[in-house]
C-alpha positions as CSV (number, residue, x, y, z in Angstrom):
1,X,-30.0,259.0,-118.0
2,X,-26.2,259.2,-118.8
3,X,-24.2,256.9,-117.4
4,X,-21.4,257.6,-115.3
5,X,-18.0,257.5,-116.7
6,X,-15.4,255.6,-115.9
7,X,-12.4,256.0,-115.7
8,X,-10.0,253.2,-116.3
9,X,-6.7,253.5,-115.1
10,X,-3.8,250.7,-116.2
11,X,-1.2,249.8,-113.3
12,X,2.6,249.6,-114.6
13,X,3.2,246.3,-114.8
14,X,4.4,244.8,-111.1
15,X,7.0,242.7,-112.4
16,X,8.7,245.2,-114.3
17,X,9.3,247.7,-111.5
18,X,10.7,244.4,-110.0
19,X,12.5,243.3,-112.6
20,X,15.5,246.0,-111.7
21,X,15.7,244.7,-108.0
22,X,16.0,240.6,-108.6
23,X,19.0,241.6,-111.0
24,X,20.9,243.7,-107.8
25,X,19.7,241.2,-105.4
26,X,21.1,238.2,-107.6
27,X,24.4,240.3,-108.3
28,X,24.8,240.6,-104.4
29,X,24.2,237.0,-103.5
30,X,27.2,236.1,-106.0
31,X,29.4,238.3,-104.9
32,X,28.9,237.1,-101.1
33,X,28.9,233.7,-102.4
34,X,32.6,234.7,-104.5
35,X,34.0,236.6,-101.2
36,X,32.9,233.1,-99.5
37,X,34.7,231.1,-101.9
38,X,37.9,232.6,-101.9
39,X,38.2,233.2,-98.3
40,X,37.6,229.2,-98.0
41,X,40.3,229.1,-100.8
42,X,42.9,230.9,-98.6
43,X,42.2,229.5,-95.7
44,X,43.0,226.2,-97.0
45,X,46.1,227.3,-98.6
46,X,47.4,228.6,-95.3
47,X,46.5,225.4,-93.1
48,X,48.2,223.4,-96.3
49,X,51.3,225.3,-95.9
50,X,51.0,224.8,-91.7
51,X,50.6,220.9,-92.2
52,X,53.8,221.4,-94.6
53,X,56.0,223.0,-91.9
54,X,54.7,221.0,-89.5
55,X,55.7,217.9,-91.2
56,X,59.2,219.1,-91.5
57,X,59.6,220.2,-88.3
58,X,58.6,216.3,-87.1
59,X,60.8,215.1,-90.0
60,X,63.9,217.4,-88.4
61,X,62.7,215.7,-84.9
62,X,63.1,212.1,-86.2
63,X,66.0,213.1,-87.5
64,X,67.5,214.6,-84.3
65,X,66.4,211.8,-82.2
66,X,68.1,209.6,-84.3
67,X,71.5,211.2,-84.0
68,X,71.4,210.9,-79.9
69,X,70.2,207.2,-79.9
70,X,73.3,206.8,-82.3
71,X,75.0,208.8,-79.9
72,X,74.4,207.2,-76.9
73,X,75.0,203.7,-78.4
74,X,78.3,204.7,-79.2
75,X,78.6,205.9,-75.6
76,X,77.6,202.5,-74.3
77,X,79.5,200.6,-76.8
78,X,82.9,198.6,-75.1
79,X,85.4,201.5,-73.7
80,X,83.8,204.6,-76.1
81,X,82.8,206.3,-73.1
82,X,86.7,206.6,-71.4
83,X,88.0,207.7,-75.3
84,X,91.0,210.3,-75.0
85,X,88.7,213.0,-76.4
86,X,87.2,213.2,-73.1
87,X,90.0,214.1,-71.4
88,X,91.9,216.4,-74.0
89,X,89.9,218.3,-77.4
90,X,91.7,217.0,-80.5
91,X,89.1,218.2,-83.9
92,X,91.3,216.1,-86.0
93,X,91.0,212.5,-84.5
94,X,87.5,213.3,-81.9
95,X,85.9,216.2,-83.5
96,X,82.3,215.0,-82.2
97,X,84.4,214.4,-78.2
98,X,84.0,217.2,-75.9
99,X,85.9,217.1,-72.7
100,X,84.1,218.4,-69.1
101,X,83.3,222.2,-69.3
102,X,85.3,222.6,-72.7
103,X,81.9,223.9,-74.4
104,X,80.9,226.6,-71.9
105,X,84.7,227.7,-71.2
106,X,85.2,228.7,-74.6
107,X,81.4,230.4,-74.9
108,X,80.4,227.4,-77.8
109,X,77.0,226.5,-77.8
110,X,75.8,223.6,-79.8
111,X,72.5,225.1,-79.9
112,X,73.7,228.2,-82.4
113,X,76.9,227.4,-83.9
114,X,77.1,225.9,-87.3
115,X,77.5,222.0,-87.5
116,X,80.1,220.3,-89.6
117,X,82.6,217.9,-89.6
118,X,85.0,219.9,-87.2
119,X,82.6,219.3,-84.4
120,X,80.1,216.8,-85.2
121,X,79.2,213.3,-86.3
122,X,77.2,213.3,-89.5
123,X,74.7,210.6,-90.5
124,X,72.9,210.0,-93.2
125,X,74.6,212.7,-95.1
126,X,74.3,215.3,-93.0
127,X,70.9,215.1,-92.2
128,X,71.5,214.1,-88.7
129,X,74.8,215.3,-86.9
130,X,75.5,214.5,-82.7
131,X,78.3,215.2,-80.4
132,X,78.9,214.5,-77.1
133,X,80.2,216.3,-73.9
134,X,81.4,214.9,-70.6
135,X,79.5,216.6,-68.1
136,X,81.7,214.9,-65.1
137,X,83.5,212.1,-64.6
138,X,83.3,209.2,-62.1
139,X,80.4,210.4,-59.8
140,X,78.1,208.8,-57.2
141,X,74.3,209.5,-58.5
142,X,72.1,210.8,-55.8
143,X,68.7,208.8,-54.8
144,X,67.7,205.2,-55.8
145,X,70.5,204.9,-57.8
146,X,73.0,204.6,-55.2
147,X,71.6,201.1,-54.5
148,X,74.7,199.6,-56.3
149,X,74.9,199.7,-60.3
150,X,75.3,196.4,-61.7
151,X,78.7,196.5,-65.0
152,X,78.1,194.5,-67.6
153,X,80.0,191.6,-66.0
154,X,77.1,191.6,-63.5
155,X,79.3,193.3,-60.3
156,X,77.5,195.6,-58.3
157,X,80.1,197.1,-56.2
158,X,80.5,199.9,-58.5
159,X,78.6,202.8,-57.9
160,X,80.4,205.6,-60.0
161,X,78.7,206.8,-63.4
162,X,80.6,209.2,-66.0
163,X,77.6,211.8,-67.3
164,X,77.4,213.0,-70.8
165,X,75.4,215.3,-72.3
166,X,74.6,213.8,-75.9
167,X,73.3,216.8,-78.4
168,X,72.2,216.5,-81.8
169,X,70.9,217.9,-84.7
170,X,67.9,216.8,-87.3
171,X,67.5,218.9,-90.4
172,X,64.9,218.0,-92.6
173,X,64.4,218.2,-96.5
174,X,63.1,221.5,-96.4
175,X,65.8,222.8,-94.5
176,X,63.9,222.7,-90.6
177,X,65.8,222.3,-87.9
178,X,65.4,220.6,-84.6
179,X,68.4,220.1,-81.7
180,X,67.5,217.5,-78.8
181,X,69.9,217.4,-75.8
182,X,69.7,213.9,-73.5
183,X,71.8,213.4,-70.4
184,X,73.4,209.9,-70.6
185,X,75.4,208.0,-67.9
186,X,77.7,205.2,-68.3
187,X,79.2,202.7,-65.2
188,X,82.2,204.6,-64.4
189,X,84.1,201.2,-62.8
190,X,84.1,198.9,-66.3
């Protein structure tokens, strides 16, 4: 009797024919892993450079903040708030003085011109300028207020206030900008 025959038939190797794939699936997951990276890389730039303006833009704040509590110290200060500059615009001995409506009666707006030493009090070397306007003169404050103001001698019958309108300008190292406007009143009677 004769024996079947077999027939013996060799497979190609499995890990061969997968050989090709792990290489195109490793090359994939570094490229998605690369796209990854350098999207975390930019987005970090950009929030760096945020927090950087940011900063400034505080800085310019502090700065502008300082140049009205300057201001209105001055305003406060002995007789500043009756000073001739109030009354009549001299740039050469007042430049920072701005009498009642002077501002919007020649179209200036402290908010766009250009600062300097013709119109503005500079501190700290320019980093912080201020002016300040007369808004009206000798006035009788509405609400609460008309209670009866107490001068610095401790009087009360005075009930007048002059209103200014302090405005300054912060500029920070990087050349931001920030302009804070206050509205400051001073006993009108002392």
């Amino acid at each position: 009797m004769t024996q079947p025959q077999m027939t013996i038939r060799i497979a190609p190797e499995p890990r061969r024919r997968q050989a090709g794939f792990s290489l195109i699936t490793a090359v994939v997951l570094v490229l998605m892993v690369t796209i990854v990276g350098l999207s975390a890389m930019s987005t970090s730039r950009t929030q760096m450079q945020a927090s950087g303006n940011a900063q400034y833009q505080v800085a310019a704040l502090h700065e502008a903040d300082r140049g009205v509590a300057t201001g209105e110290t001055w305003l406060r200060d002995g007789t500043n708030s009756k000073n001739g500059g109030f009354t009549t615009r001299n740039a050469n001995t007042t430049p920072a003085l701005f009498p009642k409506d002077f501002l919007s009666t020649n179209s200036l707006s402290p908010l766009t011109w250009t600062w300097a030493d013709t119109n503005s009090v500079s501190l700290n070397s320019g980093v912080s300028r201020y002016l300040v306007e007369q808004v009206a003169a000798s006035v009788m404050p509405v609400g609460e207020s008309q209670r009866g103001l107490v001068d610095p001698e401790g009087n009360t019958d005075c009930k007048n206030v002059n209103v200014f309108r302090v405005t300054a300008r912060g500029t920070s190292v990087a050349g931001a900008s920030r302009t804070v406007q206050t509205v400051f009143s001073v006993d009108a009677c002392s």
